[in-house]
N, C-alpha and C positions, 0 to 999 in steps of 0.2 A: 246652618246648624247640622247638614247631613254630613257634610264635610268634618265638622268639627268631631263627631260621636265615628264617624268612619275613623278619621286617623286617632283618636284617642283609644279606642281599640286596636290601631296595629300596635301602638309601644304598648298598651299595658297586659296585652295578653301575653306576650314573650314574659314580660316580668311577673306576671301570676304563675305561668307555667316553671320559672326557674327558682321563685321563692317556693314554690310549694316542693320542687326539687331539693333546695337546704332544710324543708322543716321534714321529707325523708331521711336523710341523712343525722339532722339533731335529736329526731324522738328518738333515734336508735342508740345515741350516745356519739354520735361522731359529730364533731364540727366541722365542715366543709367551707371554710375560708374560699377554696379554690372552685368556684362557679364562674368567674369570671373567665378562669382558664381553661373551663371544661366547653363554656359558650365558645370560645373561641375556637376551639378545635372542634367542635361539632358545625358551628360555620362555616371553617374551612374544609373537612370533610363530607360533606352533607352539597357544599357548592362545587367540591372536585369532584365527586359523583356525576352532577350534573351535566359537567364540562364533557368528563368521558362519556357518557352517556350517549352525548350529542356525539361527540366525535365518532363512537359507534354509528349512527345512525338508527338506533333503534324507535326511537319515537318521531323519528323527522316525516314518515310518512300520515301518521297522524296528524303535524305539524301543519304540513301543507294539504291535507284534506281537510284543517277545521273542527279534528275531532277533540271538542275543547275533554269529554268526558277522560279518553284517553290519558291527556296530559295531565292531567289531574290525579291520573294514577302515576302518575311519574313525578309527581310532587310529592306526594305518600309514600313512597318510595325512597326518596330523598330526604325526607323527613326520617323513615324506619333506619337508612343506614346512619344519618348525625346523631339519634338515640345509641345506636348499638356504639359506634365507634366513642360515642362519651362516654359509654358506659366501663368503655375496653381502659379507656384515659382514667377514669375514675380509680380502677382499681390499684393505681399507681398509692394514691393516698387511703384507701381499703387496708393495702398490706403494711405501710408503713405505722399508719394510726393503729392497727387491728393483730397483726403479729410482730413489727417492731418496736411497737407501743412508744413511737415516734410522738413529740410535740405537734399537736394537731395544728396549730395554727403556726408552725413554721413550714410543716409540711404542703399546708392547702398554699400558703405564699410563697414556696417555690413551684409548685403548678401552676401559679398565677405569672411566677416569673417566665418560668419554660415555656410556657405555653405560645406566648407571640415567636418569640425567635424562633420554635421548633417550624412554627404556622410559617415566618417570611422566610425559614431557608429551603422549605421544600415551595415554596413559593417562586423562590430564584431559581431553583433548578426547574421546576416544570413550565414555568410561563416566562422564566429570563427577564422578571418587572417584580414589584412589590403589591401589584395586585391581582389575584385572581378569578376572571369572570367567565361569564358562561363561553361557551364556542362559540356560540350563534345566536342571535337578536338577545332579547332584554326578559326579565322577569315578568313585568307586564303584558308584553306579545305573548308569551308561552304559560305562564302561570293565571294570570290575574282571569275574575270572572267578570263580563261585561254583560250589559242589557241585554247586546246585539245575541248573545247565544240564546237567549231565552225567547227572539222572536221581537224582539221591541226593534224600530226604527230608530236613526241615529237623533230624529227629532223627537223619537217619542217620550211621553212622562211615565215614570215607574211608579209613583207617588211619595210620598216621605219615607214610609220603611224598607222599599225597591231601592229607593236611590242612596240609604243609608246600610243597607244588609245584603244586598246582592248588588250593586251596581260598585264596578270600579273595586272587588276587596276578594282576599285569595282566599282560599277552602281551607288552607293552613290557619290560618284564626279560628276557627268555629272548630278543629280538630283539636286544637289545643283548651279550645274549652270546653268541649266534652270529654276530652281527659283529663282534663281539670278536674270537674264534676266526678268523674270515675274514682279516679285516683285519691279523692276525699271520702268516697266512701268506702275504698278499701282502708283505710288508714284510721279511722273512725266507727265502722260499721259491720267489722270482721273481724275472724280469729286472728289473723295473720296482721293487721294494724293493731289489735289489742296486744300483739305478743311483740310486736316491735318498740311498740311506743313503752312499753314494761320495762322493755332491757333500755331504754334510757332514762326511766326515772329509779329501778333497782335492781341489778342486774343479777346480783347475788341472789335478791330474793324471787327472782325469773327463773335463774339455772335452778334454783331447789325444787321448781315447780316440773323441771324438765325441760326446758325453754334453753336451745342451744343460743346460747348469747354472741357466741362468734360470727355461727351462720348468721342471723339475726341482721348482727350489722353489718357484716357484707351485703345482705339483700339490701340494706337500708340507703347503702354509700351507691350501690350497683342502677338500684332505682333513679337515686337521685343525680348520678353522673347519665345515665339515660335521658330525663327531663330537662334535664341543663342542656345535652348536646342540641335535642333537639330544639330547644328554644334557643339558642344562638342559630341554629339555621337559620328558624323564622323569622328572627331580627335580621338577619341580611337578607333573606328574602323578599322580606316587606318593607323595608326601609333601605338597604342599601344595593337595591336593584341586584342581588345574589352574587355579589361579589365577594370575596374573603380578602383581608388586607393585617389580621393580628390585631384585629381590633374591634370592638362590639359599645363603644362610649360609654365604659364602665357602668353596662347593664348587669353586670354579675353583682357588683359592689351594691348597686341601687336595689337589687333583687334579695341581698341577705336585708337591709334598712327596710323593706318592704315586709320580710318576713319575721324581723324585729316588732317594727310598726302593730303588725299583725296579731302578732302574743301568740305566733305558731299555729294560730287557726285559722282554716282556708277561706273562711266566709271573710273575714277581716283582712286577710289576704289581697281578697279579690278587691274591696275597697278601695284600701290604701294602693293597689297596680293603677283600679283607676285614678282615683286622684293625681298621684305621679304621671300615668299615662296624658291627663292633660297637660298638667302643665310643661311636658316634654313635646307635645303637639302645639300646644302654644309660641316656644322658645325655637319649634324647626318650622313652622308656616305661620307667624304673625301679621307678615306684610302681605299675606294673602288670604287672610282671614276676615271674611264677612259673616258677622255673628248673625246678623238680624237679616240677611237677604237684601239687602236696603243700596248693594254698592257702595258701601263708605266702610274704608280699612283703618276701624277706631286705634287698633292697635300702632296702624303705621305710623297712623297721623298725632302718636302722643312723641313722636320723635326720641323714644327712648331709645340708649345705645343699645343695641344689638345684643355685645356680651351680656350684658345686662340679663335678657330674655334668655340668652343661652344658659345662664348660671342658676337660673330660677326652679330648676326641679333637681337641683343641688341645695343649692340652701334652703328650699321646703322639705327636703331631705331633712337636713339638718335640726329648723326646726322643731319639724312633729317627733323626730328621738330623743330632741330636748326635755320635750312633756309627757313624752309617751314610758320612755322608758324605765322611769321607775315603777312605774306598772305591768310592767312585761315578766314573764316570768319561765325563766330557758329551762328547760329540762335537768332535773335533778342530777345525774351522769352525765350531763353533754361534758367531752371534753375530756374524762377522764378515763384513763385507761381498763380494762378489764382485767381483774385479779381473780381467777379462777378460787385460789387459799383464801382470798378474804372474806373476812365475814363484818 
């Protein structure tokens, strides 16, 4: 069971951090189709950081003296730059939606398209492969947090909440959701989310108030390309041993159906990440999955195909926006452009 609440927490917290990234972006009136393409390039940015980093040697001696606290600032680190460099990506569909008053949802699906090929051609050129990994050992050696730092023996027991919240899981989860939590409350709890979330239900009647509606949604796109970068890092960091390859398994996609699912509020948000987040922990460790502690792999042993489990936080994707959706209710302005003359 610790196993099971550990990995359902690594996929659903990327996906709580990058839906709550598109519901910055929709209260301000912009539709951000392109999360998938901003994960990805905060991925790949965020784990070439990493690589140089190493290559420098700046943290190696840390490395090999043990100082796990160290390298943990060098996750955070990595994490700050895949924010900033999404947020640089972001502004690509900022300007097109916000001063070319561009079709928001062709715009965000050509960042979805750019985005892997820009990722595998600087890919080819700096590593001469189509994937990009760290320079030296694995995400687990350098990042991950173990018992052993804390003083416990390799036999020792941590107890239920040790071996499910500190043992074996990286500091990047629990920074993403106290950002989370932060991040809700600007958005909900402040001037600055009350003025955002205005210009995406009336904008017009925002700027009469004084409320620059341009800046507005810039900050709104700016934010939400920043939470998307860095939540494709942490999905390749936590799941794909920190490698970048142009690809994040259509966690961008899964993350607007999440903030669909949600009805744009973060409490409901975080649900629906978890529920997804199982059953994608489900579909990537089934055959090794002991629910009850018992040694018997119920899942293995129902011999169901494979794809099967693989497709299964797809078509539960599928269908809670079946049911859900006509109750969900998007932002009055998402989507449409800003007319300064209109009234």
């Amino acid at each position: 069971m610790a196993f099971l609440i550990r990995q359902t927490l690594i996929y659903a917290v990327p996906l709580m951090i990058v839906a709550l990234a598109g519901v910055f972006a929709e209260r301000s009136g912009i539709i951000n189709l392109a999360l998938e393409g901003i994960m990805i390039f905060g991925a790949f940015m965020g784990v070439l950081f990493v690589r140089t980093v190493q290559e420098w040697g700046w943290f190696q001696a840390a490395f090999d003296a043990k100082d796990y606290l160290s390298l943990q600032w060098f996750c955070l680190l990595a994490m700050l730059f895949a924010s900033i460099t999404g947020a640089i990506f972001s502004l690509l569909l900022a300007f097109a939606a916000i001063n070319l008053k561009a079709d928001q949802t062709i715009g965000g699906t050509a960042l979805n398209l750019m985005a892997p090929a820009l990722v595998l051609f600087f890919i080819r050129i700096i590593a001469n492969q189509n994937t990009l990994n760290m320079a030296t050992g694995d995400a687990a050696s350098w990042f991950m947090l173990k018992k052993s730092m804390f003083g416990y023996g390799r036999r020792d027991e941590m107890g239920f909440l040790g071996s499910t919240f500190v043992d074996k899981v990286y500091i990047a989860t629990y920074i993403c959701i106290l950002l989370f939590v932060l991040m809700s409350i600007i958005l909900y709890k402040t001037r600055f989310g009350l003025r955002l979330r205005s210009c995406g239900e009336n904008p017009q009647a925002s700027a009469s108030l004084g409320i620059n509606v341009i800046k507005m949604r810039y900050a709104g796109v700016v934010i939400s390309g920043a939470l998307a970068g860095m939540g494709g890092f942490v999905y390749v960091l936590t799941t794909a041993n920190c490698s970048a390859n142009g690809d994040v398994a259509g966690f961008g996609f899964l993350a607007l159906a999440v903030m669909i699912f949600g009805n744009w509020k973060p409490l409901n948000i975080a649900g629906a990440a978890l529920l997804f987040g199982l059953f994608k922990c489900i579909a990537a460790s089934y055959s090794s999955l002991d629910i009850n502690g018992d040694g018997v792999y119920l899942l293995k042993e129902l011999n169901i195909n494979t794809n099967l489990y693989r497709m299964m936080p797809y078509v539960i994707t599928l269908i809670v926006l079946a049911f859900t959706s006509k109750s969900s209710r998007a932002p009055k302005a998402e989507g449409i452009p800003y007319d300064p003359g209109k009234r």
